[in-house]
C-alpha positions as CSV (number, residue, x, y, z in Angstrom):
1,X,48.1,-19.2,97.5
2,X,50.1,-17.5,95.1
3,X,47.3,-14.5,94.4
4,X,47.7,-13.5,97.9
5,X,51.7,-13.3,97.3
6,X,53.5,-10.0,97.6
7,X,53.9,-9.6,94.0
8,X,55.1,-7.0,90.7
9,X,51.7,-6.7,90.0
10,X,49.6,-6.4,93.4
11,X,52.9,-4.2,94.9
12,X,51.6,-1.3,97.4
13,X,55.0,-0.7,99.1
14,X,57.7,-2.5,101.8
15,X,55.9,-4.6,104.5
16,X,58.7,-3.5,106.7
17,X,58.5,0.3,106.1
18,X,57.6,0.8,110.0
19,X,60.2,-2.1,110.8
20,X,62.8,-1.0,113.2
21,X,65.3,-4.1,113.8
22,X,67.1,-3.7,116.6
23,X,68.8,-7.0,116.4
24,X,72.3,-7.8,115.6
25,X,72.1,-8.6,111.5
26,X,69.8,-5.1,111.6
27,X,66.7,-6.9,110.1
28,X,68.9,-9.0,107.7
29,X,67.9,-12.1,109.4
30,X,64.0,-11.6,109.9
31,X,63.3,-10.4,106.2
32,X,65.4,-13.3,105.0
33,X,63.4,-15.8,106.7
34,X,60.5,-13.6,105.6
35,X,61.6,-13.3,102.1
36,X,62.0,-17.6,101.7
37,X,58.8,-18.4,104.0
38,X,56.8,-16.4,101.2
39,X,58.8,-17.3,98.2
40,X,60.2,-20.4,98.6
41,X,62.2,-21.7,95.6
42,X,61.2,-19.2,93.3
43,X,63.8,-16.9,95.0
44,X,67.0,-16.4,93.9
45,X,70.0,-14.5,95.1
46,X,72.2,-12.7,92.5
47,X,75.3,-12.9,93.7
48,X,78.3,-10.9,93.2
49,X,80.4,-12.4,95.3
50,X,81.6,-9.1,96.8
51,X,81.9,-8.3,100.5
52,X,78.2,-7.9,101.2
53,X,77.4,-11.3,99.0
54,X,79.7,-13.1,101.4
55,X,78.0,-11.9,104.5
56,X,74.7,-12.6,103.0
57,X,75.6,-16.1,101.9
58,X,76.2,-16.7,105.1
59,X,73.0,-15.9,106.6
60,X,70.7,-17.5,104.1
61,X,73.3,-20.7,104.7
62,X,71.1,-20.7,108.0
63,X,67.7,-20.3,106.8
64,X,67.9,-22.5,103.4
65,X,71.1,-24.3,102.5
66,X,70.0,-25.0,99.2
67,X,69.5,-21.9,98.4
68,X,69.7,-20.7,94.7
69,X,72.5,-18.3,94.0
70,X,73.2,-17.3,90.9
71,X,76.7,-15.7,89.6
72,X,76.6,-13.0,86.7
73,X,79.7,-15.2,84.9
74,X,81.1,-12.8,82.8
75,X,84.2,-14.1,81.6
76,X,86.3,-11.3,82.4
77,X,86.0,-11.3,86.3
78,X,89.5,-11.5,88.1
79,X,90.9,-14.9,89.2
80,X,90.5,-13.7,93.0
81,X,87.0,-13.9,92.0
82,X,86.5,-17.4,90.7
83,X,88.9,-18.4,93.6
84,X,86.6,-17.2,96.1
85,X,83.4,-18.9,94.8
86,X,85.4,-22.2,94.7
87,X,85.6,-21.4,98.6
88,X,82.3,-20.9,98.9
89,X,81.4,-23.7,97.6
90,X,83.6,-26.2,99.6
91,X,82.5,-24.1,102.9
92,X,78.5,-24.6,101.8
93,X,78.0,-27.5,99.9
94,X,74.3,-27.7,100.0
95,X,73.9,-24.3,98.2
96,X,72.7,-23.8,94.2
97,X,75.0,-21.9,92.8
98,X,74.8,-20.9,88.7
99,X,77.1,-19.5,86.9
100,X,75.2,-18.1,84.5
101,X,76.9,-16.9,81.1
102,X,76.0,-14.8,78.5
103,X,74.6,-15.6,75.1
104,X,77.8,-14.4,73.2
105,X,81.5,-15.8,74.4
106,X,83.9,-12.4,74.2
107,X,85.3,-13.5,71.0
108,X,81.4,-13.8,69.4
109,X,80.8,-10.1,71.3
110,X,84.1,-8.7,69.4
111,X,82.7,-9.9,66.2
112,X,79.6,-8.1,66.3
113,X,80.5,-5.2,68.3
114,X,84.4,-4.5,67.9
115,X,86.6,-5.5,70.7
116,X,86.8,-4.1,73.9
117,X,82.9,-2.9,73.9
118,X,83.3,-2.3,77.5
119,X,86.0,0.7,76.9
120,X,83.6,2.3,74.0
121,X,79.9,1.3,74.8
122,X,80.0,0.0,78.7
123,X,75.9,0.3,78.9
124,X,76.0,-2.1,75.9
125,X,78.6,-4.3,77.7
126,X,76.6,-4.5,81.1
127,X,73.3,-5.4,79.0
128,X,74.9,-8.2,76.9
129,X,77.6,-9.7,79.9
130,X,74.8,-9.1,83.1
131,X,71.7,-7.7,82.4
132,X,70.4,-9.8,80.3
133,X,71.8,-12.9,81.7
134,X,70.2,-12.0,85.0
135,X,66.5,-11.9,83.2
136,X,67.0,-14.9,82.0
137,X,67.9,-16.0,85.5
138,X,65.1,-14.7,86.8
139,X,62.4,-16.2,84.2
140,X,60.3,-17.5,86.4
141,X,61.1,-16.6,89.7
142,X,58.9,-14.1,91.4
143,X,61.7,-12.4,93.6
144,X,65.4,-11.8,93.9
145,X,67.7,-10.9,96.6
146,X,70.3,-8.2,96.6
147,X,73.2,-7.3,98.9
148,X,72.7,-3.3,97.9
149,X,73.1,-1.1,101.3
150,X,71.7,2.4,101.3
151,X,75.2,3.3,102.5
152,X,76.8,2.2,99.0
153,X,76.3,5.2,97.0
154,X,73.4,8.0,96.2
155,X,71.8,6.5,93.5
156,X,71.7,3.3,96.4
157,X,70.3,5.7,99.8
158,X,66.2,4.9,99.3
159,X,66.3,1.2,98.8
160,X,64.3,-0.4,101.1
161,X,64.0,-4.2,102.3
162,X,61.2,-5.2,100.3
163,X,61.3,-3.0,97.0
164,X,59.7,-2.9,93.5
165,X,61.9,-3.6,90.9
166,X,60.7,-2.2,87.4
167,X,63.6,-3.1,85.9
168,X,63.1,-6.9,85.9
169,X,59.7,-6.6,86.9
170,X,59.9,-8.3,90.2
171,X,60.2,-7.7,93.6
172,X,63.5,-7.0,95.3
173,X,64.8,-8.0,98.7
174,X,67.6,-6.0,100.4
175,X,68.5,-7.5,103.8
176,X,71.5,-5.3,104.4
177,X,70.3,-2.0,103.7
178,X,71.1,-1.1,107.0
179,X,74.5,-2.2,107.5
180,X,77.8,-0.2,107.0
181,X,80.9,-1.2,105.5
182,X,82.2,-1.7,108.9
183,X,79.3,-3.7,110.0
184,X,80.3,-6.1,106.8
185,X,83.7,-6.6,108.0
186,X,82.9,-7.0,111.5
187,X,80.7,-10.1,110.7
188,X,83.3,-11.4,108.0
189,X,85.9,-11.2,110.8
190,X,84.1,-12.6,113.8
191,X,82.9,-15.2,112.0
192,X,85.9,-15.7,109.8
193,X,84.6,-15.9,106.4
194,X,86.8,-16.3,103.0
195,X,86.4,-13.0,101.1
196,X,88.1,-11.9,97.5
197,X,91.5,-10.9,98.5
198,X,91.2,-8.0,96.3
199,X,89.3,-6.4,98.9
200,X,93.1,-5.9,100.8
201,X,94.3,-3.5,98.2
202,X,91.9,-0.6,98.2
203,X,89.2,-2.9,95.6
204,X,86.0,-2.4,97.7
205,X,83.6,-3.1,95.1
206,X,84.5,-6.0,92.6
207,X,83.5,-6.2,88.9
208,X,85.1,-7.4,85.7
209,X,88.9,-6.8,84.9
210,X,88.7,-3.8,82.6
211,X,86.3,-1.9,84.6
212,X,87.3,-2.2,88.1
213,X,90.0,-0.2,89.5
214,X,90.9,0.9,93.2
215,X,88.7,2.7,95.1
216,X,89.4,7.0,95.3
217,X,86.4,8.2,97.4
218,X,83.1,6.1,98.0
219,X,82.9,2.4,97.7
220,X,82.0,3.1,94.3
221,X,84.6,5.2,92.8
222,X,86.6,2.5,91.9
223,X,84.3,1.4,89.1
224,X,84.2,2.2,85.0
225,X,86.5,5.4,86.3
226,X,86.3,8.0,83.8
227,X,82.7,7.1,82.5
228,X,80.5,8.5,84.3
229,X,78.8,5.5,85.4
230,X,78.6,3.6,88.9
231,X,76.2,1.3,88.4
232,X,76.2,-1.4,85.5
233,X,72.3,-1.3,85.3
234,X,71.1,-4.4,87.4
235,X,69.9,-1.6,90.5
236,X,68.4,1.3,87.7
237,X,64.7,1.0,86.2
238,X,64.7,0.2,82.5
239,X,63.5,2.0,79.8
């Protein structure tokens, strides 16, 4: 039973290190079905809602429709944002999604902090708004899913399917590492998915308002520009 589990503790590397898909979703499909067959409930999909969580949506939508998907609520994502996951939710009914909030509303942050933390202190910003949300999320569940693709970005180019994630001490399932950007907007296209609009005006990776801006090099550039930072902490190990 669950001792014989792939789990944080008893991890000894990817089960699908020698895996060469050759299929259409490049593995996506077979280590999803993988991923709920050995997890079940207890996994849950954190969700950005970005062009990879769209694609990804869709493929669990045909493996488990209740799946649990959970949305990093921030408070300060743009409208085309909350539109979109209204969409998703009409299109797949069946699906768990949370939007999960932080402890502290903005105006309780500002108190403490000062306001706009995510200008002076974004690290501090991430932790309170996402990161630790998301291990409250997953208390409890003994692996996540995660749309990352080794393409993305440097820091983002070893991430295997199956991974172990010190950061939230669990394991961590990457479906798409294979795919492209093209590859994510092929399947959007052919199988005419909704997708945040913001994506049309050079936005190709999505975060909150004040630190999102459009994209000047890799998918990445776009985000906390000026700062020195690409990733908000969710995909770095912890301290």
């Amino acid at each position: 039973m669950k001792n014989n589990l792939l789990l944080y503790e008893n991890f000894t590397g990817d089960p699908f290190e020698e895996f060469q898909p050759e299929d259409e979703t490049k593995g996506a499909a077979q280590v999803l079905e993988w991923a709920y067959n050995t997890y079940g409930s207890s996994l849950v999909y954190a969700c950005s809602f970005g062009a990879e969580g769209i694609v990804l949506i869709d493929l669990i939508s045909k493996i488990k429709k209740d799946a649990k998907v959970v949305f990093l609520d921030t408070g300060i994502h743009f409208q085309e944002t909350y539109d979109l996951i209204n969409k998703v939710k009409d299109r797949y009914p069946e699906l768990d999604i949370e939007m999960k909030k932080p402890e502290l509303t903005l105006e309780e942050q500002s108190e403490q902090y000062g306001s706009a933390l995510w200008n002076r202190n974004p690290d501090q910003c991430c932790y309170i708004r996402k990161i630790k949300p998301l291990e409250d999320a997953l208390d409890g569940a003994t692996a996540w899913l995660s749309g990352l693709r080794r393409e993305q970005s440097p820091s983002r180019a070893n991430t295997n399917f199956v991974n172990k994630d010190d950061r939230f001490q669990s394991i961590k399932v990457c479906p798409l590492i294979h795919w492209t950007w093209e590859n994510v907007w092929d399947y959007i296209r052919v199988n005419n998915l909704d997708y945040n609009e913001l994506h049309d005006q050079d936005y190709p990776s999505i975060g909150c308002i004040p630190c999102t801006f459009k994209a000047e090099g890799d998918n990445r550039s776009g985000r906390w520009k000026g700062l020195n930072k690409t990733e908000c902490g969710l995909h770095t190990p912890g301290n």
